[in-house]
C-alpha positions as CSV (number, residue, x, y, z in Angstrom):
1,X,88.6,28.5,-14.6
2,X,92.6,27.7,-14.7
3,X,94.0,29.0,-11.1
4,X,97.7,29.6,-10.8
5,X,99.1,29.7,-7.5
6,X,102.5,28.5,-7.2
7,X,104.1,31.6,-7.7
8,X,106.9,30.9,-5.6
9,X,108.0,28.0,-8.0
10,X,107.7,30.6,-10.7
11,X,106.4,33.9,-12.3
12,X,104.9,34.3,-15.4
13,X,106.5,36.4,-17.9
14,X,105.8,40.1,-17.4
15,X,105.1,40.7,-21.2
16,X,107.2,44.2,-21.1
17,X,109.9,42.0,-19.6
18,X,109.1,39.8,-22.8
19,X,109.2,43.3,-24.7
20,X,112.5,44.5,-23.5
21,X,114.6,41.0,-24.1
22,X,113.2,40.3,-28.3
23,X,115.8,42.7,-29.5
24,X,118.8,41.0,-27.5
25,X,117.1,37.6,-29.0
26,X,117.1,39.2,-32.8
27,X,118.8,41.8,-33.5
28,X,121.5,42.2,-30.7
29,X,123.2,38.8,-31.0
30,X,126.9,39.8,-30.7
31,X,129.1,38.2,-28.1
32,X,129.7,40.7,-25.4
33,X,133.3,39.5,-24.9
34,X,133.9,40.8,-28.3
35,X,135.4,43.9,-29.5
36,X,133.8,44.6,-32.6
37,X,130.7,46.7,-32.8
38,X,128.2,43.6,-32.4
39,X,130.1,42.7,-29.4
40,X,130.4,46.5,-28.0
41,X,126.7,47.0,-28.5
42,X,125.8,44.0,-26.7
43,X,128.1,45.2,-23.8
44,X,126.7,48.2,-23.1
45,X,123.2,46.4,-22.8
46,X,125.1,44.4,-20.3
47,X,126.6,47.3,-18.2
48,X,123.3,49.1,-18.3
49,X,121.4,46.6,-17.1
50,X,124.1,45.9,-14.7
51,X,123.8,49.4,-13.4
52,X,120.1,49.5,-13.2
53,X,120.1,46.3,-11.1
54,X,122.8,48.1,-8.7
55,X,120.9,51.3,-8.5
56,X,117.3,49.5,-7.7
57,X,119.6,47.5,-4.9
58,X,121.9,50.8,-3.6
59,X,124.9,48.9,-4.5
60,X,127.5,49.3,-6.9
61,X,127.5,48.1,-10.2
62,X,131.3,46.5,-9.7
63,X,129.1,44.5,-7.0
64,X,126.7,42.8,-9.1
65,X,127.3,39.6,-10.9
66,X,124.7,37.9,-13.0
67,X,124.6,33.8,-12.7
68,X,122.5,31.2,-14.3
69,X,119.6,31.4,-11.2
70,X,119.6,31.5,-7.5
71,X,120.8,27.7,-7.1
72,X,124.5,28.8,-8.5
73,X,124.6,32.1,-6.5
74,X,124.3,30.2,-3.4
75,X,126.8,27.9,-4.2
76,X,128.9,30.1,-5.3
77,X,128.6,33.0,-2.2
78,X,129.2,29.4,0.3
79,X,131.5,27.5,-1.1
80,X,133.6,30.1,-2.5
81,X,133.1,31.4,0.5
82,X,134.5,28.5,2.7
83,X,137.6,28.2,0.2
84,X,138.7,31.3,-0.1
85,X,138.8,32.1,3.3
86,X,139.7,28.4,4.9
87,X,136.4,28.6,6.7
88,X,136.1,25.6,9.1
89,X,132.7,25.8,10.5
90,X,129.0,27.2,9.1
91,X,126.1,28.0,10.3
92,X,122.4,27.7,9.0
93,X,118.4,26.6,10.0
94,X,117.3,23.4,9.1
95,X,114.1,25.6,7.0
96,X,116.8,27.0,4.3
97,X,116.0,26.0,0.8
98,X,118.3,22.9,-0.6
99,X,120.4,25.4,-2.4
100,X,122.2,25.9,0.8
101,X,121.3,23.2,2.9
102,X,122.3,20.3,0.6
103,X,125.5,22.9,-0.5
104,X,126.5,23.0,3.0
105,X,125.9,19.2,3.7
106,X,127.5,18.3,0.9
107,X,130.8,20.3,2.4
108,X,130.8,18.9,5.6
109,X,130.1,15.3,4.3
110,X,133.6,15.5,2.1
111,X,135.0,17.0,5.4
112,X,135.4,20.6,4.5
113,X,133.4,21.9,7.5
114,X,131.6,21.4,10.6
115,X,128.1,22.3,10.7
116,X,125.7,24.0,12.9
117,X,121.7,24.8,12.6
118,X,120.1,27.5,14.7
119,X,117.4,26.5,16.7
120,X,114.2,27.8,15.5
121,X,110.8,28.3,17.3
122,X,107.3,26.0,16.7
123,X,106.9,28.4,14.2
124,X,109.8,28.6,12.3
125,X,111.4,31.9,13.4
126,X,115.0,32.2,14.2
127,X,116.5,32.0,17.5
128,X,118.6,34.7,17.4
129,X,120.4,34.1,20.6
130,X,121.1,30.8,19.5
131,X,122.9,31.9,16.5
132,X,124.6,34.5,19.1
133,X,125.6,31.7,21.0
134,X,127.3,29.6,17.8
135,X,128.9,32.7,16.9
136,X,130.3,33.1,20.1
137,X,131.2,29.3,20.5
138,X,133.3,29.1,17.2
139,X,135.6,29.9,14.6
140,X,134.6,32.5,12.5
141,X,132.0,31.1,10.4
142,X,129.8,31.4,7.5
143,X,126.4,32.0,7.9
144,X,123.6,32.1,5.6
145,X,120.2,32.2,6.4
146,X,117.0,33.1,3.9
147,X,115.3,36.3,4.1
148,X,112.1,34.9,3.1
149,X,111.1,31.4,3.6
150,X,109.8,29.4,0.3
151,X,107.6,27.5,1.8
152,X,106.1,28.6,4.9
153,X,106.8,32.7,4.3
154,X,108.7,33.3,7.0
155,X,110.5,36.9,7.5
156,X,113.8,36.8,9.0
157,X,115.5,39.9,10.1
158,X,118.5,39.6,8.0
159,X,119.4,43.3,9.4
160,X,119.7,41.7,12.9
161,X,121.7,38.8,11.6
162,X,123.7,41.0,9.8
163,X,124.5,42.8,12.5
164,X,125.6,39.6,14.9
165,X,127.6,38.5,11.7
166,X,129.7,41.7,11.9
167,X,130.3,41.5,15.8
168,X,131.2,38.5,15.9
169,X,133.6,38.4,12.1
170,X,131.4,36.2,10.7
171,X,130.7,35.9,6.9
172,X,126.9,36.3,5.9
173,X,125.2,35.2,3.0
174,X,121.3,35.6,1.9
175,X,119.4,33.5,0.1
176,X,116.9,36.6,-1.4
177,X,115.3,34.8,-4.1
178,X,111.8,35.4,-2.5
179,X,112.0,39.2,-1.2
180,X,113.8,40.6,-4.3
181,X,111.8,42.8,-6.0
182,X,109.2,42.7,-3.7
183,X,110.5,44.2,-0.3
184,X,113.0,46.9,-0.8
185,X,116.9,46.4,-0.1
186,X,119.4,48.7,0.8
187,X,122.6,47.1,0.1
188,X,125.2,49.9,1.0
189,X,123.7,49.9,4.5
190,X,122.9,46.1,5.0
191,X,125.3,44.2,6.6
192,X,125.6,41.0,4.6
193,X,128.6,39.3,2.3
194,X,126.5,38.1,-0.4
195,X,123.1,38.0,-1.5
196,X,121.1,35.6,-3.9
197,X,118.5,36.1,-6.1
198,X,116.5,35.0,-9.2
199,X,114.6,36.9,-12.1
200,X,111.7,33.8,-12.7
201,X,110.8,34.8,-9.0
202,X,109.6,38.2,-9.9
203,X,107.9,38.0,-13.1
204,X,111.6,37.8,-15.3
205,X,112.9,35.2,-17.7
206,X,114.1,31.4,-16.1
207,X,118.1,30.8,-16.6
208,X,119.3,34.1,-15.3
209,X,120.3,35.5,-11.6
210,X,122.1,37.2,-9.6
211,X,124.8,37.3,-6.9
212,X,125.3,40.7,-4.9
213,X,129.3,40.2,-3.7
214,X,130.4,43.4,-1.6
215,X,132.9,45.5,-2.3
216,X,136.3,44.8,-0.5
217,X,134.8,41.0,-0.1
218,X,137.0,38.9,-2.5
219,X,135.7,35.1,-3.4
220,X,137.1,33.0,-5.6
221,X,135.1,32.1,-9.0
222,X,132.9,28.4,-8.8
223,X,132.6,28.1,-12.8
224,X,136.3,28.5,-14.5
225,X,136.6,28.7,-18.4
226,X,136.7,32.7,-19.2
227,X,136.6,36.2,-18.4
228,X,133.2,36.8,-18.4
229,X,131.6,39.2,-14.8
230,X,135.1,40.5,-14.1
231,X,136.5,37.1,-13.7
232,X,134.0,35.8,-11.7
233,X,132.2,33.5,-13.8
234,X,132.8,31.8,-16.8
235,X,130.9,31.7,-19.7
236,X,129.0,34.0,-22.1
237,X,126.9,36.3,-20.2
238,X,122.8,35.0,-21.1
239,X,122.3,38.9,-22.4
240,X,118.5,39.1,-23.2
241,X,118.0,36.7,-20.0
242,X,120.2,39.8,-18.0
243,X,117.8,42.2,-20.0
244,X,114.5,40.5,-18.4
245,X,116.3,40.5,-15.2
246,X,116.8,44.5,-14.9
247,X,113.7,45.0,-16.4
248,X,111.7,42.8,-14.5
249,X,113.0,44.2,-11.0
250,X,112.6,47.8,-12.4
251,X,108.7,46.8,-12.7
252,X,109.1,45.4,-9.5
253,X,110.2,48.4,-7.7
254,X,108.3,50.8,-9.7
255,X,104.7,48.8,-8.2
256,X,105.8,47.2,-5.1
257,X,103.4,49.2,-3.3
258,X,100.6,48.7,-5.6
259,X,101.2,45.0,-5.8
260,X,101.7,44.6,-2.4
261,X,98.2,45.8,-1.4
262,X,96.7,44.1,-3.9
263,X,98.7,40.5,-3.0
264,X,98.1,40.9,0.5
265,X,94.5,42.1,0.2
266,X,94.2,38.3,-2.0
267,X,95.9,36.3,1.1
268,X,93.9,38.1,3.6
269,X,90.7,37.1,1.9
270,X,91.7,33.3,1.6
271,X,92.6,33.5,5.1
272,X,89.2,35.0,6.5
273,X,87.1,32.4,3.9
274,X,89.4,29.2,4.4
275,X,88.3,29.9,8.6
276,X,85.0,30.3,7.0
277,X,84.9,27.3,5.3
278,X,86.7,25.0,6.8
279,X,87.0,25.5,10.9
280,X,89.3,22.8,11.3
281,X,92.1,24.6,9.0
282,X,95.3,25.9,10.3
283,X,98.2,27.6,8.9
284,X,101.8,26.3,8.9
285,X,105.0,28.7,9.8
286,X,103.9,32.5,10.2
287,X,102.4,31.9,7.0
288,X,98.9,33.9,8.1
289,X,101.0,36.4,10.2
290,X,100.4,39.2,7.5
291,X,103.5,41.2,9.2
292,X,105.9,38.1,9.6
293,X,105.5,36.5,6.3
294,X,105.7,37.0,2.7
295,X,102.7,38.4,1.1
296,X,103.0,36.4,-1.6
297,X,103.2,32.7,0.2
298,X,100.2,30.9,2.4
299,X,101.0,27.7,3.4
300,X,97.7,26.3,4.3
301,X,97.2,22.8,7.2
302,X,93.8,21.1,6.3
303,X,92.1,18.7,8.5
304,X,93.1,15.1,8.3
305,X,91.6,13.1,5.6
306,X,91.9,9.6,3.8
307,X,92.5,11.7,0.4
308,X,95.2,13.9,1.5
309,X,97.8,12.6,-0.1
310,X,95.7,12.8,-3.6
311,X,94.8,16.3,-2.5
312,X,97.3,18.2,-5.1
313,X,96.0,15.5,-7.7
314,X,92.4,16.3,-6.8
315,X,93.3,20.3,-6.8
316,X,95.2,19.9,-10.5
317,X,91.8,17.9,-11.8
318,X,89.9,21.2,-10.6
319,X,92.2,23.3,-12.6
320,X,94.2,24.6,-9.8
321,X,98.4,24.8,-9.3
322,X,99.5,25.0,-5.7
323,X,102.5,23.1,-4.1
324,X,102.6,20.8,-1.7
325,X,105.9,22.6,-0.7
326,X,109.2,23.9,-2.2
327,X,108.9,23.4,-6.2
328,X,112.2,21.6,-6.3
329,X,110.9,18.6,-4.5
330,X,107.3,18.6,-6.6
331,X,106.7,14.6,-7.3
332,X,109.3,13.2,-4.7
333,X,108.3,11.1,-1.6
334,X,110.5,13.0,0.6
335,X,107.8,15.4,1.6
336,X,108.9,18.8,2.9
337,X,111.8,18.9,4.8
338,X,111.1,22.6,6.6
339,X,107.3,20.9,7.3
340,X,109.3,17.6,8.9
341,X,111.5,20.2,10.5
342,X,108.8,22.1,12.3
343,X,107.1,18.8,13.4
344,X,104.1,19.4,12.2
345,X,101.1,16.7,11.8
346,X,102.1,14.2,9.3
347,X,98.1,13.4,9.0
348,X,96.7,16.6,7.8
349,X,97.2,18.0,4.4
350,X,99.6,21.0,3.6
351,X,99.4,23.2,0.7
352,X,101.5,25.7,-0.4
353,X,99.4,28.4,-2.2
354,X,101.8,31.5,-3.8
355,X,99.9,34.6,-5.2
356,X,101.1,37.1,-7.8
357,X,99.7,40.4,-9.3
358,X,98.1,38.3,-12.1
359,X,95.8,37.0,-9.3
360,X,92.2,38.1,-8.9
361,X,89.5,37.5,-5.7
362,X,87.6,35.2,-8.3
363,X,90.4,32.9,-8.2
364,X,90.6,32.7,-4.4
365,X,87.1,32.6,-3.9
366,X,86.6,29.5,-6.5
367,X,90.2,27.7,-4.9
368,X,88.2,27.8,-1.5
369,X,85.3,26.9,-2.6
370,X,87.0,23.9,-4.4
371,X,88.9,23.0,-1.2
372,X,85.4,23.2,0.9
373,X,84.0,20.5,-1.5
374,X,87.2,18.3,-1.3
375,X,86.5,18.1,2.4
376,X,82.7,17.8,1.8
377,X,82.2,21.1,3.4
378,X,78.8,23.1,2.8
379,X,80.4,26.5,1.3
C-alpha cells in the first residue's frame, strides 16, 4: 500500500480540474494580450474564470489578480505594501510560513523596516492583546498573519485581527494558502488588505495563484515588464493554470461540507488509534484541537527514540509520505522553525501528517499501525 499524506505540501490533481485546463493546453493557445480572435477567446476564459474566483470569494472580480503561487502573492501584498505606502514598521508571529517571514526579514535586514513578532501561547495561538499592544505602540504598520498554520494547523481569527488592523490604521495581509477552498471566505465583509492563496493547495494545477487586493487599496506592481492583471503583474497570464485554479476552488466549495466530514472523521480516527497505540504520543500546536485547527493537518510528537531522526526515511521505506514539517524545508538541517519557535522537545519525533479527500481509514489504520511497529509497539 502507497500512503499519501503531505497534502499540505501539495494536492493531487482533481482529474475534472485536469479536464477543464486540456483545451486551454490544445486548442485555446492564443495570447490573451492579443486582439485577434485567438487572443479574445483566450481572454474571455481569463475574465470568467476571474469572475468565478471573485464570486466563490464575495469579492469583485477587479479585486482578483492571479500570480505564479502563494510565495509571490505574499511578496507582493508586503513589500508592495511597505513601498507604496512608506511603511516603517511590521508586524508578524514567528510560526508564519517563510513566504513572509524571510520577506519581512529580508526588508528589515536592507533597513526598510523595523520588525515586530506577536507573542504567541505554548500552543501556538496568537496573543491578540499583544498585537493590540504593537498596534497601539507604533506607526501604522503592516501586519500579516496566516489564517491557517502549515505546519501545526493552527486557526487564527483573522476576523479579530482584521478588526484591530482597522482600529488601529493598520494594513493587513493573509497568508490563506491553507483555508482556501476549504473554509469559506467572505471577502466584502472581512477586514483584510490582501489575501494569499494557491491552486496546488486544493487539488489545482502547481504555477498558478492568487492575490485578493481590495478595492480602493492601491499597491504598486513587484514583477514589471507588461500589462498583464490590470497593470499589476507582468507577464503572460498562465491561462489553463488560471482555468484549474477557478475550477478547482469551484469543486472546493461545491463539497466543502462533504469533504470536511469525511477529512476530519480521517484525523479524528488517527488521533483516537495513535493514543491507542502509542500512549506516550502527543500532538504539537492545536493540531488535535478538531475546532482550532485545520482539518486537513495533524502534526503528530512521538516518544523519544534513537531512530527519530531516520523516522521520515523509515516511514518513506513503508511506502508512506508525511513531512517532518513545512514542505519548503523537506531535506534541510534547519528543522522546523515554528517547532523551534514553540520550544518543543528537540528529542522526540514530529511528523507532519496532511489528509485530503483521496484519503481512506485503510490508509490511517495501516500508517498507525506502521508507526506502532517503528516504536516496537504491540498494535
Amino acid at each position: 500500500m502507497r500512503v499519501y499524506l503531505d497534502n499540505a505540501a501539495t494536492t493531487p490533481l482533481d482529474r475534472e480540474v485536469f479536464e477543464a485546463m486540456v483545451p486551454y493546453m490544445l486548442d485555446f493557445y492564443g495570447n490573451p494580450s492579443s486582439i485577434h480572435a485567438h487572443g479574445r477567446e483566450t481572454r474571455a476564459a481569463l475574465e470568467k474564470a476571474r469572475k468565478k474566483v471573485a464570486d466563490l470569494l464575495h469579492a469583485s472580480p477587479a479585486e482578483i489578480f492571479f500570480t505564479s503561487g502563494g510565495t509571490e502573492a505574499d511578496n507582493t501584498a508586503i513589500r508592495c505594501s511597505i513601498d507604496s505606502y512608506d511603511i516603517k514598521h511590521a508586524i508578524t508571529s514567528p510560526l508564519e510560513h517563510h513566504a513572509v517571514l524571510h520577506t519581512l526579514e529580508d526588508l528589515k535586514k536592507k533597513g526598510h523596516i523595523r520588525l515586530s513578532y506577536v507573542q504567541t501561547d505554548a500552543q501556538g495561538q496568537i496573543d491578540l492583546y499583544h498585537l493590540e499592544e504593537l498596534l497601539k505602540n507604533n506607526e501604522r504598520s503592516v501586519v500579516s498573519l496566516m489564517h491557517g498554520n502549515n505546519e501545526i494547523g493552527n486557526l487564527t481569527d483573522i476576523a479579530a485581527v482584521g478588526e484591530l488592523c482597522q482600529e488601529y490604521h493598520a494594513i493587513f495581509h493573509s497568508d490563506t494558502v491553507q483555508t482556501l477552498a476549504h473554509y469559506p471566505h467572505q471577502l466584502d465583509h472581512l477586514k483584510v488588505h490582501c489575501m494569499a492563496g494557491s491552486a496546488h493547495k486544493f487539488h489545482g494545477p502547481k504555477g498558478v495563484g492568487l492575490l485578493y487586493i481590495k478595492k480602493g487599496y492601491k499597491i504598486c506592481p513587484f514583477i514589471h515588464g507588461g500589462a498583464q492583471e490590470r497593470n499589476m503583474r507582468g507577464g503572460t497570464e498562465n491561462l489553463y493554470g488560471i482555468v484549474g485554479l477557478a475550477k478547482a476552488l469551484e469543486i472546493g466549495y461545491e463539497n466543502m461540507g462533504n469533504h470536511r466530514h469525511h477529512i476530519l472523521g480521517l484525523k479524528k480516527r488517527m488521533i483516537e488509534k495513535l493514543k491507542e497505540h502509542i500512549p506516550e504520543v502527543r500532538f504539537n500546536g492545536c493540531s488535535a484541537d478538531l475546532e482550532q485547527s485545520l482539518y486537513t493537518v495533524l502534526n503528530v510528537s512521538l516518544p523519544a527514540s534513537p531512530d527519530n531522526d531516520m523516522l521520515l526515511f523509515n516511514l518513506d521505506l513503508h511506502k508512506i509520505s508525511a513531512s517532518g514539517g513545512s514542505a519548503c524545508t523537506s531535506g534541510a538541517a534547519t528543522g522546523s522553525h515554528v517547532l523551534k519557535a514553540l520550544h518543543t522537545d528537540a528529542n522526540r519525533g514530529a511528523v507532519r501528517f496532511s489528509f485530503s479527500k483521496y484519503n481512506t481509514t485503510e490508509e490511517i489504520d495501516y500508517v498507525v499501525s506502521t508507526l506502532a511497529s517503528l516504536y516496537t509497539l504491540k498494535v
